[in-house]
C-alpha positions as CSV (number, residue, x, y, z in Angstrom):
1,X,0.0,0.0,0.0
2,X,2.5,2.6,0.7
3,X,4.7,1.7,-2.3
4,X,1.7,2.3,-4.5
5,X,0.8,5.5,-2.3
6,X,4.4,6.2,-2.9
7,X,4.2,5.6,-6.8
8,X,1.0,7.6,-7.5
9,X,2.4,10.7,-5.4
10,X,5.5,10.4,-7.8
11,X,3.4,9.7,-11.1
12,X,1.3,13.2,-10.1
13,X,4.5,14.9,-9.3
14,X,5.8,13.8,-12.3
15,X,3.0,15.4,-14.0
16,X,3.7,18.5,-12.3
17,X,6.9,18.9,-13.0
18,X,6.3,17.9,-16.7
19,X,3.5,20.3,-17.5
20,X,5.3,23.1,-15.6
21,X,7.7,22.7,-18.4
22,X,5.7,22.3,-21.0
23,X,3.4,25.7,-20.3
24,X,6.1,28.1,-18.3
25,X,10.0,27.1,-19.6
26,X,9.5,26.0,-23.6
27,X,10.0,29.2,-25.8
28,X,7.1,31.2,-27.1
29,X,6.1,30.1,-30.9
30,X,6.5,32.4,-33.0
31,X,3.1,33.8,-33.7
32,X,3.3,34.5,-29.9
33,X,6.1,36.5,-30.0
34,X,4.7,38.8,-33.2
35,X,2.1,39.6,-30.9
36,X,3.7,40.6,-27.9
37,X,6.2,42.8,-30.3
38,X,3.2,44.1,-31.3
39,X,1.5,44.5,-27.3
40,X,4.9,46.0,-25.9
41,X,7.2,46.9,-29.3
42,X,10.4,46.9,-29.0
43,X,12.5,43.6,-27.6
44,X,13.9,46.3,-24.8
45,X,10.3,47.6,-24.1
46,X,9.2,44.0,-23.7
47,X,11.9,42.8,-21.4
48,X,11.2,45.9,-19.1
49,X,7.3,45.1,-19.1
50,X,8.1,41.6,-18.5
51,X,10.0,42.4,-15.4
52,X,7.6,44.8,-13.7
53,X,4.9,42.7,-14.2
54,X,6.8,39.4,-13.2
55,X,7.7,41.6,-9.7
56,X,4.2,42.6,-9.2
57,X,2.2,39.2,-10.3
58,X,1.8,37.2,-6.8
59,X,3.3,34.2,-7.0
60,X,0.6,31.5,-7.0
61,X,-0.7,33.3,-9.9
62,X,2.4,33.2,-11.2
63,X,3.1,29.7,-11.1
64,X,0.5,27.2,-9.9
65,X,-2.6,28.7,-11.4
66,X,-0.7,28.4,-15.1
67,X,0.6,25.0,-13.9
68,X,-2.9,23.2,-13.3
69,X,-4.6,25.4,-16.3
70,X,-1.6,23.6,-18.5
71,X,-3.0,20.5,-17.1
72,X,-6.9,20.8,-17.0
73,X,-6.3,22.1,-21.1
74,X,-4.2,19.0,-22.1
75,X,-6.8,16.4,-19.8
76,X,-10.2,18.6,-21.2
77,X,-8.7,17.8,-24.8
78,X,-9.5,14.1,-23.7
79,X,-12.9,14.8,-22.0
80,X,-16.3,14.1,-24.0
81,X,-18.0,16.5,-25.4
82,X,-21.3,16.0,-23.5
83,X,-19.1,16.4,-20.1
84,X,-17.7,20.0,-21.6
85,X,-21.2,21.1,-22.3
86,X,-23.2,19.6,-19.2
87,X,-20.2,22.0,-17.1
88,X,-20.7,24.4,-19.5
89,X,-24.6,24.4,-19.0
90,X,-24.4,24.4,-15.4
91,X,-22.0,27.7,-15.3
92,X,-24.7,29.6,-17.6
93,X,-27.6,28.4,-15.4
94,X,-25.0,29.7,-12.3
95,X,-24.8,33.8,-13.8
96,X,-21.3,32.7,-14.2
97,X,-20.9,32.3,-17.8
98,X,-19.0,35.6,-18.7
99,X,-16.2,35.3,-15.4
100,X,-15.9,31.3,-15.4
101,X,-14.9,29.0,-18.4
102,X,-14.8,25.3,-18.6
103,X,-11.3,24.9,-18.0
104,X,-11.7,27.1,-15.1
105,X,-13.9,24.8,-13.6
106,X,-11.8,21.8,-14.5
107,X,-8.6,23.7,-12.5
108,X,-10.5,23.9,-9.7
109,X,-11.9,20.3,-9.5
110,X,-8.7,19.3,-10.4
111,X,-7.3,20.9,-7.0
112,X,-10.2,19.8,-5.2
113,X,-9.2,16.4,-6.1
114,X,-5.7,16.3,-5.5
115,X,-6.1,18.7,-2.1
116,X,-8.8,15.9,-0.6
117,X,-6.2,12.9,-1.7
118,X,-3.2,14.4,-0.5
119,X,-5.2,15.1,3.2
120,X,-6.3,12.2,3.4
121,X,-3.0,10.3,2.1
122,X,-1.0,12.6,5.4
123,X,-4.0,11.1,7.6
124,X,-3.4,7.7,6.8
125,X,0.4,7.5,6.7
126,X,0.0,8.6,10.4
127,X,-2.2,5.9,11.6
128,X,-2.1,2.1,11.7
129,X,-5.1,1.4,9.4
130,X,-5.3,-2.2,7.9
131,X,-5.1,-2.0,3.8
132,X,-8.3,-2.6,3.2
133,X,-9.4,0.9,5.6
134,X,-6.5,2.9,3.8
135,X,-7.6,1.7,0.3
136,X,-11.5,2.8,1.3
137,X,-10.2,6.1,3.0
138,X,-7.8,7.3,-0.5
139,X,-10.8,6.0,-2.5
140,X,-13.9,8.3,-0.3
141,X,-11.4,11.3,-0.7
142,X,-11.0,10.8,-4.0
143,X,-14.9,11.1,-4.2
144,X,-15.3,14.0,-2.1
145,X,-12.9,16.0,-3.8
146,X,-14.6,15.2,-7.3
147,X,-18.0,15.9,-5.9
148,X,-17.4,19.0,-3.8
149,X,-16.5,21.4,-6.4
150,X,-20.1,20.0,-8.3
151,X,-22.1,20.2,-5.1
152,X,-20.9,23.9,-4.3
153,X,-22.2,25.2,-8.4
154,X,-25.5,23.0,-7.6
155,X,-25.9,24.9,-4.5
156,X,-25.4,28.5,-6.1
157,X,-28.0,27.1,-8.9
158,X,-30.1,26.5,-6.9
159,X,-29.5,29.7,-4.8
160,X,-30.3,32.0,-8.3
161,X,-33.4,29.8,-9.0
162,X,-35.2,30.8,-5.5
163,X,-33.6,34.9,-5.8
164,X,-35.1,34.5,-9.5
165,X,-38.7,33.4,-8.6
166,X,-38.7,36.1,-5.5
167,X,-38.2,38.8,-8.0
168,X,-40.2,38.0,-10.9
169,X,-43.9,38.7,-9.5
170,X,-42.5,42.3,-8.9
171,X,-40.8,42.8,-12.0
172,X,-44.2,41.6,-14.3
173,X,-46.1,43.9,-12.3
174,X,-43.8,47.2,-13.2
175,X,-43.5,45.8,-16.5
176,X,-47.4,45.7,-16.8
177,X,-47.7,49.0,-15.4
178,X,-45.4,50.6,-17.7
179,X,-46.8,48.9,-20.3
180,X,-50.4,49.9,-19.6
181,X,-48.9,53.2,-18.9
182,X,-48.1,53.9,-23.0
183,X,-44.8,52.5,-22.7
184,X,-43.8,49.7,-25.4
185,X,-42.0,46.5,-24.0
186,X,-38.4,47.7,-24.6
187,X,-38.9,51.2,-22.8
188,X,-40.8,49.4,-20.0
189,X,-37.9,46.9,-19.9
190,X,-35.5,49.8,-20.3
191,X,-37.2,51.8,-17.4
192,X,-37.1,48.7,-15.0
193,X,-33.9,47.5,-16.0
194,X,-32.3,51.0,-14.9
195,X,-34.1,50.9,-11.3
196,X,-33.5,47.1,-10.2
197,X,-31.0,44.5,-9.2
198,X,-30.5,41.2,-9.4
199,X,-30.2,37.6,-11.4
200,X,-33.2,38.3,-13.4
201,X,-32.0,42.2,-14.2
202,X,-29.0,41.4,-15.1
203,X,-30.7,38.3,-17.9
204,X,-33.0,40.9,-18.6
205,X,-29.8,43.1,-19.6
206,X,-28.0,40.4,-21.7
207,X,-31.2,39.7,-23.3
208,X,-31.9,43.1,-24.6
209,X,-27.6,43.3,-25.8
210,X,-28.8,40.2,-27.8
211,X,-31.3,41.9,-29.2
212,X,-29.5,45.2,-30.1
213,X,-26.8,42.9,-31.5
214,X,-29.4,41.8,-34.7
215,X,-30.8,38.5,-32.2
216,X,-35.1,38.2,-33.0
217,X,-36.7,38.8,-29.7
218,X,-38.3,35.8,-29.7
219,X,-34.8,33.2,-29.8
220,X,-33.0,35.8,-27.1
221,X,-36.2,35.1,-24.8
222,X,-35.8,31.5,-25.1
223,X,-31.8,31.7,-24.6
224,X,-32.7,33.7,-21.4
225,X,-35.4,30.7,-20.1
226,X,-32.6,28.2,-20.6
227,X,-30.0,30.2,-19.1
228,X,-33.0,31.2,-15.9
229,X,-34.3,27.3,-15.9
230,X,-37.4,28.5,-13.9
231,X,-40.8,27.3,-14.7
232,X,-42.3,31.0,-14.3
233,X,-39.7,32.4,-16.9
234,X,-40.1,29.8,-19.2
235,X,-44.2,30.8,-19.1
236,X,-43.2,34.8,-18.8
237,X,-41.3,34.0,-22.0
238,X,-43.4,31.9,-23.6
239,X,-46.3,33.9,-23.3
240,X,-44.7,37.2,-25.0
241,X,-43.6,35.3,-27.7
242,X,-47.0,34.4,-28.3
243,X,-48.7,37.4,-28.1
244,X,-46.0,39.1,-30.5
245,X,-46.5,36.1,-32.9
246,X,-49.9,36.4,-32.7
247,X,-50.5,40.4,-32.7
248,X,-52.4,40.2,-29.2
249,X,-52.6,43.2,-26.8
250,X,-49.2,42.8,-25.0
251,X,-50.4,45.0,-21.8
252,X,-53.4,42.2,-21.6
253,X,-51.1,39.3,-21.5
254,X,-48.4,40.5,-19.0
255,X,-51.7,41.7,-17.1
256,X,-52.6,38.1,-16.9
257,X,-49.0,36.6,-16.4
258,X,-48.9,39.1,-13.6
259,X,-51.9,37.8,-11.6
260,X,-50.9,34.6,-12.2
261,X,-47.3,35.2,-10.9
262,X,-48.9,36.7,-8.0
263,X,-51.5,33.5,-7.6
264,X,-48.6,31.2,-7.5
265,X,-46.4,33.3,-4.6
266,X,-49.6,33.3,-2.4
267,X,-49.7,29.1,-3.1
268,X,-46.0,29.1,-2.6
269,X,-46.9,31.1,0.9
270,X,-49.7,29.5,2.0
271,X,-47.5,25.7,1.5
272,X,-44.9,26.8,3.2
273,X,-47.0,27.7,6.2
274,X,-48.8,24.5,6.3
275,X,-45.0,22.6,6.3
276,X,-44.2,25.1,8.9
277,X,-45.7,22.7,11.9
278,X,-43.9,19.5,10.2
279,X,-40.4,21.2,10.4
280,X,-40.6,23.0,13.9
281,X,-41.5,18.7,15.4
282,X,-37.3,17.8,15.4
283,X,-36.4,21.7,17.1
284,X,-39.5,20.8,19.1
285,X,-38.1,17.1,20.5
286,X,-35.3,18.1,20.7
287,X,-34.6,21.4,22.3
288,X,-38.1,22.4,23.9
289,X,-39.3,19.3,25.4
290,X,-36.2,18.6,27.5
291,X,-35.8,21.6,28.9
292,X,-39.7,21.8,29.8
293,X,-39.4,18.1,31.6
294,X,-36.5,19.6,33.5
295,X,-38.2,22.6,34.4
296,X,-41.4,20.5,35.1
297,X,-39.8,17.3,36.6
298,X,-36.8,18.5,38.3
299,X,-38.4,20.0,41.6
300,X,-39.6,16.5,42.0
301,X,-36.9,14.7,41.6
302,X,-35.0,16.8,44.1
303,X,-38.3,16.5,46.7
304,X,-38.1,12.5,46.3
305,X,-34.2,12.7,46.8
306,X,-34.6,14.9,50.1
307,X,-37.4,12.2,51.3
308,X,-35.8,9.3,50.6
């Protein structure tokens, strides 16, 4: 066990080492160094920039964030495709597409990975666990670190989801107002976009830059329900696309997705106040009844002592 322990801390130091090379030591190509003639001119000029930026560049940025991005490019070359786009999917559905990529996701998997082994690797070198314990011990590590990084984006997807459906009753009912007000749907988007914050602003923004960029209305709208993956967005959306594609009144049909965004918050209320009495049984058994049987018992016990 601790040969092969030994062996696969080598191999992945190995890799380390080789990679390191291969992304930081090996000369630029050529068409690299055209363009940073052409970024700092001359060879002088370059040098200098080179040096003040090396001094000022931390050095974990300067050296292991390059080292594992060298490594997550050259082991995402091997990946499927459907793994690249499920990550991919689950970073847009985050509000995380335009500051994370793929390969940034795969870095830091890839150090959750190795950070979980090598813990749990210095725990069991310590101890006297059988082979069988120390095999099962590297192998739930191993599973942890591959999971966590997962579990935390599934956690702030699910986090945007429930900010998402807070905010859009309130935003159809401003939109409906403007809209009734004389206001087309851009200007009342326009006006509400410029007053509010949030996950479903800032869709509401990148929607409307699609459309200023030559995008129809109707395929930006659908790219912002996938990129949302809320039920009420997918109806808001759907709903507008009808009623453009049909030529009905638009301030009637966000007058009736409004209602009906309202209707489903005062469901959503009135369940949660019905579970309410189902969660507060555990905080109930277990922190309120003790203490009341030793408030209520207690003198008692302490009479029967005295007595006996």
């Amino acid at each position: 066990m601790i040969f092969a322990a030994a062996l696969a801390c080598g191999l992945f130091v190995f890799m380390l080492v080789y990679f390191f090379v291969m992304t930081r030591l090996i000369p630029k190509t050529q068409v690299q160094q055209r363009l940073r003639d052409i970024r700092y001119g001359s060879k002088a000029k370059r040098e200098m920039a080179d040096a003040g930026s090396i001094e000022e560049i931390p050095f974990v940025e300067r050296t292991i964030v390059p080292l594992f991005q060298g490594i997550t490019n050259t082991l995402m070359k091997f990946a499927p495709a459907g793994i690249r786009a499920m990550i991919e999917q689950k970073i847009m559905m985050a509000g995380k597409l335009g500051e994370w990529s793929v390969n940034a996701f795969a870095c830091g998997w890839l150090f959750s990975v190795a950070l979980c082994f090598l813990l749990a690797f210095m725990y069991v070198s310590e101890g006297t666990f059988p082979f069988v314990q120390r095999t099962a011990i590297l192998m739930v590590s191993l599973a942890i670190g591959a999971f966590l990084p997962f579990a935390i984006l599934n956690s702030m997807i699910q986090k945007r989801k429930k900010l998402i459906s807070k905010q859009l009753p309130e935003f159809l009912d401003l939109l409906c107002v403007s809209v009734q007000a004389g206001l087309s749907f851009d200007g009342g988007l326009t006006k509400i976009v410029d007053r509010m914050k949030g996950p479903l602003i800032d869709e509401c923004v990148r929607m409307q830059r699609d459309v200023r960029m030559g995008m129809p209305r109707a395929r930006s709208l659908r790219q912002m329900a996938q990129r949302c993956d809320v039920q009420e967005v997918y109806l808001f959306t759907t709903s507008v696309i009808q009623a453009e594609r049909l030529g009905t009144s638009m301030a009637t049909t966000l007058e009736n997705q409004a209602d009906n965004m309202r209707e489903r918050r005062r469901q959503y209320a009135k369940g949660e106040a019905l579970k309410a009495p189902v969660k507060i049984i555990f905080p109930l058994v277990i922190f309120i009844f003790p203490a009341l049987f030793v408030v209520v018992l207690m003198p008692s016990i302490l009479f029967l002592m005295k007595n006996m």
